[in-house]
Residue frames as qw, qx, qy, qz and C-alpha x, y, z in Angstrom:
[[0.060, 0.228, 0.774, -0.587, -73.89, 159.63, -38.14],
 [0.156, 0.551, 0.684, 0.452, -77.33, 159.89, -38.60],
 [0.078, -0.258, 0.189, -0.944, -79.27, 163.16, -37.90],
 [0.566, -0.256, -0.104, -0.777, -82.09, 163.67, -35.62],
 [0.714, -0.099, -0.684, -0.117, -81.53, 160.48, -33.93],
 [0.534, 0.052, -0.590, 0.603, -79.82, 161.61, -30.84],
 [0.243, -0.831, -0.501, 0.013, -80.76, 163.25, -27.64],
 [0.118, 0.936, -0.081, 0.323, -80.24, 166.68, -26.43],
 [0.605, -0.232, -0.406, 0.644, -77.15, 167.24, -24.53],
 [0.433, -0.863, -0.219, -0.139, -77.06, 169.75, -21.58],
 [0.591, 0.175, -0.531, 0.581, -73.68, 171.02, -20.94],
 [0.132, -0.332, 0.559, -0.748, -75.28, 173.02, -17.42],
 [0.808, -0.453, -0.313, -0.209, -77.03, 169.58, -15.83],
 [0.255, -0.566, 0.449, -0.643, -77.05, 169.46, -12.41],
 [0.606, -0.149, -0.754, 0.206, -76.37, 166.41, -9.92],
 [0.330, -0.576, 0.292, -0.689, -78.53, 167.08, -6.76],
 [0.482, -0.049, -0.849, 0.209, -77.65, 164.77, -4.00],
 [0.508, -0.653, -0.533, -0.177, -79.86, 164.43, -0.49],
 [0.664, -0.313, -0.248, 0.632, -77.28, 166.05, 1.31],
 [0.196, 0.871, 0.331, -0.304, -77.79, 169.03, -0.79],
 [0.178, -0.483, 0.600, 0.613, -74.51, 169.24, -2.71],
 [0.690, 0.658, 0.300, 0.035, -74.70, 169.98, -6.53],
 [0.387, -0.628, 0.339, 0.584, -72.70, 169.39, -9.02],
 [0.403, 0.678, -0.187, -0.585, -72.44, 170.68, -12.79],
 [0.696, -0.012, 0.712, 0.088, -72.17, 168.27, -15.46],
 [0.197, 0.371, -0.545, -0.726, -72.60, 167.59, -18.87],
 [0.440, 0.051, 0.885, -0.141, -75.83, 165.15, -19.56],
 [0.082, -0.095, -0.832, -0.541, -78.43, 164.08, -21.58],
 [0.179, -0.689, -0.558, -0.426, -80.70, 165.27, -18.82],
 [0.183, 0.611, -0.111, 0.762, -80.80, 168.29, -17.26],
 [0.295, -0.485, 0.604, -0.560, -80.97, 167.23, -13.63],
 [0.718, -0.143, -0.677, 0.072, -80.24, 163.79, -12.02],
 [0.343, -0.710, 0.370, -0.491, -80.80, 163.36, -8.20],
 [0.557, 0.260, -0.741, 0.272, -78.81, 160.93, -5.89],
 [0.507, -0.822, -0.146, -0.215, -79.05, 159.90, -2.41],
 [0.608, -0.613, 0.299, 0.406, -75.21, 159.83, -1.69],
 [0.483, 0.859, -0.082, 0.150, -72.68, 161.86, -3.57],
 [0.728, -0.037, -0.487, 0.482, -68.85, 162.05, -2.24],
 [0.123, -0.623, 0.233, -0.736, -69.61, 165.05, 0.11],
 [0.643, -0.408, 0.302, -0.573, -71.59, 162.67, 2.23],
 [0.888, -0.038, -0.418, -0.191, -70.50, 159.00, 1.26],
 [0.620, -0.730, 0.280, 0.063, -69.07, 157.25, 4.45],
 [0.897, -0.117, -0.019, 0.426, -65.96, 156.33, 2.38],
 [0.347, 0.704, 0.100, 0.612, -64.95, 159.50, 1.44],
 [0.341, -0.799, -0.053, -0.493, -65.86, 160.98, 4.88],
 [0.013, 0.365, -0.749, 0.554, -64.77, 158.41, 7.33],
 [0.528, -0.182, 0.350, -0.752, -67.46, 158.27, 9.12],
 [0.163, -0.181, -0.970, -0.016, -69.11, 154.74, 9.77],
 [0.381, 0.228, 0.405, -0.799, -72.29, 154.49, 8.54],
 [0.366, 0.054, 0.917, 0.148, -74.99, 152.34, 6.68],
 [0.197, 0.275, -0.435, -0.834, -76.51, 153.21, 3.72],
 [0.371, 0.316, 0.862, -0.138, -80.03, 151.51, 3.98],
 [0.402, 0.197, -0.386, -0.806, -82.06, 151.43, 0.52],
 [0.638, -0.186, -0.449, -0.597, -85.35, 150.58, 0.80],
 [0.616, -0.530, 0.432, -0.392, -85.23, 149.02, 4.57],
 [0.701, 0.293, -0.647, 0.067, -82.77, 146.40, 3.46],
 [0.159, 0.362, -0.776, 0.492, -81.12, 146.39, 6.67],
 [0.648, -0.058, 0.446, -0.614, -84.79, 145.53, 8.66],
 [0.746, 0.245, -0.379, -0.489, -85.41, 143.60, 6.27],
 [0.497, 0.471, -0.699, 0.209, -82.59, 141.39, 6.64],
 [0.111, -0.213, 0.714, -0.658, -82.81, 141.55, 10.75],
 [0.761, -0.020, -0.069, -0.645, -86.33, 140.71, 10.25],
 [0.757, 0.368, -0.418, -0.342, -85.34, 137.89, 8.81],
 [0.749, 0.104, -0.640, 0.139, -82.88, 136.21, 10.77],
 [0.401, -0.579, 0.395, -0.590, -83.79, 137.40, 14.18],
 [0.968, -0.210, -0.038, -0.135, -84.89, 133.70, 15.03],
 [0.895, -0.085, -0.236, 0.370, -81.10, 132.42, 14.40],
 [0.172, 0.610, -0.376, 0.676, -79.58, 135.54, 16.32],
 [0.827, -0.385, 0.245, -0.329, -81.87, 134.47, 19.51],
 [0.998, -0.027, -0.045, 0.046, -80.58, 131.08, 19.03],
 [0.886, 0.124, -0.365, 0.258, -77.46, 131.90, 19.15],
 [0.131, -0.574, 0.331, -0.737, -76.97, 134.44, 21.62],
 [0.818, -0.465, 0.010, -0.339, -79.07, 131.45, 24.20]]
């Protein structure tokens, strides 16, 4: 291998998720942050719930509100 080529590794990085759970790792950088981790994802949990990134889900409704109307008449 060669020398000097590679990056540091970190064997105490830290995964911080939006939920606030953190968990220890081993990376290449020394803290990565998430917005769903398995403390809070809804498969893990149960729970039903939608995981909008970046107002997809408006977005979407936005979009085809016209042929929901239309077919709800």
């Amino acid at each position: 291998m060669k020398k000097d080529i590679h990056p540091p590794y970190y064997e105490d990085a830290v995964i911080r998720c939006a939920c606030g759970n953190e968990i220890k790792v081993g990376s290449t950088r020394k803290e990565i942050r998430v917005e769903v981790c398995s403390n809070c994802h809804p498969f893990f949990t149960g729970e039903t719930r939608f995981v909008d990134t970046e107002g997809k889900i408006e977005k979407f409704m936005k979009k085809y509100s016209k042929f929901y109307q239309k077919e709800e008449s």
